[in-house]
Each structure stands twice: as C-alpha cells, then as structure tokens.
C-alpha positions in Angstrom: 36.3 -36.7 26.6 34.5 -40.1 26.9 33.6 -41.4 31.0 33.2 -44.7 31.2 31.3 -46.4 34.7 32.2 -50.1 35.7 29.5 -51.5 37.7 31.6 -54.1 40.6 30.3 -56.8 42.3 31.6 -57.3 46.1 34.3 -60.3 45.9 34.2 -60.9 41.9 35.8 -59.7 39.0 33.5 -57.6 36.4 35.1 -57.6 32.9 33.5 -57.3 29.1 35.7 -59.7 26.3 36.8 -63.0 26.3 40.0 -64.8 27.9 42.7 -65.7 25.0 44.4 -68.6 24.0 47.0 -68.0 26.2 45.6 -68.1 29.8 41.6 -69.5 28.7 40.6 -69.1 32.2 41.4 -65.0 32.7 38.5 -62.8 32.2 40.6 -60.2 33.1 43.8 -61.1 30.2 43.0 -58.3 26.8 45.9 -58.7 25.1 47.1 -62.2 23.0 50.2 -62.4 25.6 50.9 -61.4 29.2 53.5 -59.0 27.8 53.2 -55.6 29.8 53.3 -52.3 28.2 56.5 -50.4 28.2 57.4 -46.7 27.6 56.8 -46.1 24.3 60.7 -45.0 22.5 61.4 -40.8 22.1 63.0 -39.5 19.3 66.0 -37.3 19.5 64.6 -33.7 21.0 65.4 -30.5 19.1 63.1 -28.9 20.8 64.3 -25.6 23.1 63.7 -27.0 27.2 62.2 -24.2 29.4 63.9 -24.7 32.8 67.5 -26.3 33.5 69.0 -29.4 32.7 71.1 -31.5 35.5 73.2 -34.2 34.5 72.6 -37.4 35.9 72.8 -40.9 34.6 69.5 -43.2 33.1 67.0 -43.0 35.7 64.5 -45.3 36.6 62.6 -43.1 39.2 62.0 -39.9 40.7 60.7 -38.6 43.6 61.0 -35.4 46.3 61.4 -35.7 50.3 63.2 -34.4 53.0 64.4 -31.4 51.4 66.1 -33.8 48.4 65.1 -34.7 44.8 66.5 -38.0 44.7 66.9 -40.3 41.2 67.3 -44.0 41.0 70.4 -44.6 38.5 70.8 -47.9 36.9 74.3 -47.6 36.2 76.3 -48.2 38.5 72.9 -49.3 40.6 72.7 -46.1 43.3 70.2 -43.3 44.6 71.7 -39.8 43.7 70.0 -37.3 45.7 70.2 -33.6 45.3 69.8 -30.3 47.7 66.7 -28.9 46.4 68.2 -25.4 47.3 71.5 -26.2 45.5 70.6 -28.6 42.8 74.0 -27.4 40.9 76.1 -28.7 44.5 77.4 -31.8 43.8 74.4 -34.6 44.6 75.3 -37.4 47.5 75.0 -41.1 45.8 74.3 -44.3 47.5 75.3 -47.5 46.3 72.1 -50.3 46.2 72.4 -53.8 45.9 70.7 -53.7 42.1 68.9 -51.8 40.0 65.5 -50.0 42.1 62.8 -50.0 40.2 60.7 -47.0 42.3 61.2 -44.8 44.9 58.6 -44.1 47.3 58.9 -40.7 49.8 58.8 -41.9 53.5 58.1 -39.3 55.7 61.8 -37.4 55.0 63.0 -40.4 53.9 63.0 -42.7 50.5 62.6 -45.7 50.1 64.0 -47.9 47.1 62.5 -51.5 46.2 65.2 -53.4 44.4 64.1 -56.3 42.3 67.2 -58.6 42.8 65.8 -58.8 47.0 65.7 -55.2 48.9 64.2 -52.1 50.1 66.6 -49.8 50.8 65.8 -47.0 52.8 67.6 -43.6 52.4 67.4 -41.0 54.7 68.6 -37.5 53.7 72.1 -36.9 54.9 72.6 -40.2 52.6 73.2 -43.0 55.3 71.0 -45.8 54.7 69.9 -49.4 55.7 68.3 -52.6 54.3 66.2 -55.0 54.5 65.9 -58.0 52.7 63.0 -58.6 50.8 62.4 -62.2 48.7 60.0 -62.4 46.0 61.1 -59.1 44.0 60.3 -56.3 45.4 59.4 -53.9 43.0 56.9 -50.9 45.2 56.4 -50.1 48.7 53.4 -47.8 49.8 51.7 -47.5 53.7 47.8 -47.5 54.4 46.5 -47.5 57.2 49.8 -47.5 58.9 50.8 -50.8 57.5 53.9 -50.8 54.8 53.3 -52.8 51.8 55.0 -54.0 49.3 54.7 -55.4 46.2 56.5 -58.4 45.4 56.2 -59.6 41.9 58.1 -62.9 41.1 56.3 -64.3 44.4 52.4 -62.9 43.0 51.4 -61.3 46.6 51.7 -58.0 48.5 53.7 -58.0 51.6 52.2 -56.7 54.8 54.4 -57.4 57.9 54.4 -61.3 58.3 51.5 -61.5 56.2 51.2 -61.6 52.4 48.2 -61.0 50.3 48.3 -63.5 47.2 46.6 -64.6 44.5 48.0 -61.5 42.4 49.6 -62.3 38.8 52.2 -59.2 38.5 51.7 -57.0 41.7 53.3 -54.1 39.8 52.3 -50.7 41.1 50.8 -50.0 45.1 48.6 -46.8 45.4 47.5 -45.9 48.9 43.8 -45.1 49.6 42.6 -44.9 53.0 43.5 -47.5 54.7 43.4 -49.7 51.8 45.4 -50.1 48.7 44.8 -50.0 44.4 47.3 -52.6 43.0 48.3 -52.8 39.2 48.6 -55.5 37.4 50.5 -54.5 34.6 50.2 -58.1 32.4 46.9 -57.9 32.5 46.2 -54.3 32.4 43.9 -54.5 35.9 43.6 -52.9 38.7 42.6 -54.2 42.2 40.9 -53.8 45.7 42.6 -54.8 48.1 42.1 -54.8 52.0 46.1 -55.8 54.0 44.0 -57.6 56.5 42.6 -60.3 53.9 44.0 -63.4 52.1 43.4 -62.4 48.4 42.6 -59.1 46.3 38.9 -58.3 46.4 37.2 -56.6 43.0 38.9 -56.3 39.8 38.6 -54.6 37.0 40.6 -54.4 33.0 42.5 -50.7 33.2 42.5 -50.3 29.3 45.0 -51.8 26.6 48.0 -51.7 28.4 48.7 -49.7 31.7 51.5 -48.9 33.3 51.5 -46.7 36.3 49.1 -45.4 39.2 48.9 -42.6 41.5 46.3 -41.0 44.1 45.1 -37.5 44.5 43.4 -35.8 47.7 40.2 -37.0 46.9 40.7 -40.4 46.5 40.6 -41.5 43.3 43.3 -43.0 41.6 44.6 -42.1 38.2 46.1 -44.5 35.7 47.9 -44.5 32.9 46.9 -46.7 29.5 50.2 -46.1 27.9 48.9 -49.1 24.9 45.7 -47.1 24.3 47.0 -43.9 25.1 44.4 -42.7 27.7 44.0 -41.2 31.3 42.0 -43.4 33.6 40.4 -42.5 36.9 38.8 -45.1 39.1 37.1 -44.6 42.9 38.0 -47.3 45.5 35.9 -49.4 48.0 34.2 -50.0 45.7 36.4 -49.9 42.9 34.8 -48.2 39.7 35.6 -46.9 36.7 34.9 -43.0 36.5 37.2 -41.4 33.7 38.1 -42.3 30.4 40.5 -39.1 28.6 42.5 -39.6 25.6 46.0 -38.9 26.0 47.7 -39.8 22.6 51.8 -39.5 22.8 52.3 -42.7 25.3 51.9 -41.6 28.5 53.7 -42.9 30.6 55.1 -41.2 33.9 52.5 -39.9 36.6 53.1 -37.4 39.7 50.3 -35.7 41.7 50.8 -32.1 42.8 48.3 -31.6 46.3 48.9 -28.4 46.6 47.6 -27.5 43.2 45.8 -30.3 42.5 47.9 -31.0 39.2 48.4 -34.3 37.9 51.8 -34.2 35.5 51.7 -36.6 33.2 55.2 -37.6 30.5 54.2 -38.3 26.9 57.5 -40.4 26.0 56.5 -40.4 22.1 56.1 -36.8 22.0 58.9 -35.8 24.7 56.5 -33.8 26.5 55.2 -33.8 30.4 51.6 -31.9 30.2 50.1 -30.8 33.9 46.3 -31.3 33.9 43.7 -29.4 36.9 41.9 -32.2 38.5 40.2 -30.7 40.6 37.1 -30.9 39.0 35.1 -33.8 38.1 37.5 -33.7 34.5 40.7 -32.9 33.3 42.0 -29.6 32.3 45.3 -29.0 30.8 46.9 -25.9 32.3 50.7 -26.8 31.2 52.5 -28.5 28.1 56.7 -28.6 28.1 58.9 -30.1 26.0 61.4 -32.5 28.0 64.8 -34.3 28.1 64.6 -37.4 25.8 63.1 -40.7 27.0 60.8 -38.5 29.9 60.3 -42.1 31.9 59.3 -40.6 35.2 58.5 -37.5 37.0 58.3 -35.9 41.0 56.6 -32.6 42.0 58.6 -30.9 44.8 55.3 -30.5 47.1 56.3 -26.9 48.3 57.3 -25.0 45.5 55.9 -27.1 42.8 59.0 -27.4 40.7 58.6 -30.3 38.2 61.6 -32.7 38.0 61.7 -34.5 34.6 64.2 -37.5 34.4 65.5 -39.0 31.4 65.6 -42.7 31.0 68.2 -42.5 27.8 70.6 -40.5 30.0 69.8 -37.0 29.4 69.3 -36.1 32.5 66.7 -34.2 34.9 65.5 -31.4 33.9 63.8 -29.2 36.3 60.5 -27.1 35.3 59.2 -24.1 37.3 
C-alpha cells in the first residue's frame, strides 16, 4: 500500500506537474484534455453470481431509503423503486423529466438530479414533486442543514439563493460536517468548500482520472481513481491527502456501509464489487463477488447490509447478502 500526504495552503491550490497545452493556466489539469474518466467497459460474465438477480433496465444509480432500493433507469427516463422485503413484488416506477444522473437518500426520501433542469424528489409510496433546477443538475447532498447541489454546465454549487462558483465540472458533492468535498472530474480534483463563501477554498489533483466520492463516520472522504486504478482517502478542513491503495480492475462505483464500516467498491473491468474494512487507519479486504455485467453503481441497505449491484448494460440488480 503506498500513503501519500498533501501538504495545503489555506485559500490556494497545492499541486506537483505542469498545466498542458490545453488550459496553460491550470495547475490543477494532469491529463492532455479535460476529458473525464468513464467506467472502464466489462466483458461478458460467465462467472456463477452469489445472491439473486432482479431484472431491471440500464441503471445509472443506486441507492437505499425509506424501506426502498430504488434505481435510476435511463430508458424510458424513471426511478423504479423496490420493497426491500419483497424485492420479487412488482417495483413502483416514476416517470422523470430526463435521464438522473444520481440519486441521493433524503431522510425516507430520494432525491434525483436530472441533468436536462430538475431534482425530483421521490418519496416512498412513489408520489413525487419537482423543482426546477438550471445549470445541470447533476448531485444534491445537505451539510450543515443547507441542500446543495451541483450544477455543472453553470461551474457552481447551489445553496438556496446563493451559488458557489468558480468550479470547472462540479461533478460529485460529499457532505462533511457542515462543509462539503466537491469533485471535479475534468480535472481529476477535489475541493474545500465552505456554502457560506463565494468560491471553493483548497484544492488538490485526486489521481489520473477520478470519478466518484463518498464519506465514512469518521470523516474522511474516499475517492475513486478509476484512470490509475487506485483508492484515495483525503481529510477535510483542511483538505489532505491521507491514502493512496491500488485498486487495479477500474473502479468505479463507491457505497459506504456505517454499520460495518465497509466501503464496497465495483471493479467494472473485472465485474467484481470487493468490500474493504476501513475502520482502521488502511484498507482491508473482507469480501470479493463476482457481479452482473457493467457493475456501474452500488447501495448498501443500512440495516441488514444487503449489497445491491446494478448493471449499467441492462443486466440488472443483483442483490448480495
């Protein structure tokens, strides 16, 4: 395992390299292009799946609340949410405006960020409501007791009437306190950043080419490096750099378990989720599976710790434990 600590000024960005052709000026810009990194493609799986397999259409997104599993669908655009004591009863679908790009658990509640100009929010008998949202909307999170979201075509995060800019791709929103972690996914950065102020505070390069963010119990927030296929930890306020773990296999989708203190983690080359103890100052893998093709995201149902693995090629969710 290799750590690596980032030392942060207050207010600046702290970065090793050079900028590139493309944006000169960008201390923060690794990579020849501001091309994010995507999940890497999954070969067929002939692989035998513990658990059981529910069929559901490509999914963008996963998550657990209010006594649901519920899955963003792309096609037709809808969240299909499931009794998570009957998960073979037929699932209750709700039509969205577009295509949601996460869901987020609010309270018993979820809340879906739409791209094309929403956040829907569905509440578990499957009535829902919207708001619009300009700029696309692509993550909501609350800190501090302030909702945020992320709006990436407008550059800024969204809290109440005012907006935090000054942010190239606001891609991912981690909660911390009463603070929030953003990711950049372009630039492969993460960010401090306080809703009461104008612009992001300290910055720092998260790898080769990350793509998604969650935070444990304890405050740190874990990142994925699905380019350089590693496992990143950082601490917040001030943000540092405290973990470094290669993860080869392109990871890709993160879930935190509290209860356990498991981080799952897919591996879309490999069609594997792996569940890693973090409850110590490293890493230690406890469980390996074999998934549904294309394992783009996963959810941890907090009570019973069920893993719920869905398919972005349309193999639907399979669910572990």
């Amino acid at each position: 395992m290799r750590r690596l600590a980032a030392v942060v000024l207050t207010g600046a960005v702290v970065v090793s390299g050079c900028a590139t052709e493309e944006n000169p000026g960008d201390p923060l810009q690794v990579a020849a292009t501001l091309e994010p990194a995507r999940p890497a493609a999954s070969p067929e799986q002939s692989a035998d799946l513990p658990g059981t397999v529910v069929p559901v259409g490509g999914g963008s997104s996963v998550v657990v609340a209010g006594g649901r599993v519920a899955v963003a669908v792309t096609d037709p655009p809808s969240v299909v949410g499931f009794d998570l004591g009957a998960l073979s009863a037929p699932p209750v679908s709700v039509p969205l405006p577009g295509p949601a790009e996460r869901l987020v658990a609010s309270g018993d509640a979820v809340e879906a960020a739409v791209p094309a100009g929403a956040v829907v929010t569905v509440r578990p008998d499957g009535s829902s409501s919207a708001r619009e949202v300009p700029g696309g909307p692509v993550d909501v999170v609350t800190a501090g007791g302030r909702a945020l979201v992320a709006q990436r075509e407008a550059g800024r995060v969204l809290v109440g009437d005012h907006a935090v800019g000054g942010i190239n791709s606001p891609d991912r929103l981690v909660a911390v306190g009463d603070r929030a972690v953003v990711l950049d996914r372009p630039r492969s950065a993460v960010f401090d950043l306080d809703p009461s102020a104008d612009r992001p505070g300290a910055g720092l390069r998260a790898g080769e080419g990350a793509t998604n963010a969650v935070a444990d119990r304890f405050g740190r927030v874990f990142v994925v490096d699905t380019r350089g296929g590693e496992l990143l930890a950082f601490s917040a306020n001030p943000l540092i750099m405290r973990l470094r773990y290669p993860l080869p296999g392109g990871p890709y989708g993160l879930a935190y378990d509290a209860a356990r203190d498991l981080l799952w983690v897919t591996l879309t080359e490999r069609n594997e989720v792996v569940g890693f103890d973090v409850s110590g100052g490293e890493p230690v893998e406890r469980h390996r599976y074999a998934t549904v093709r294309q394992p783009d995201s996963v959810a941890v149902d907090p009570d019973g710790g069920r893993v719920f693995v869905v398919s972005g090629y349309g193999r639907g969710m399979q669910v572990i434990g």
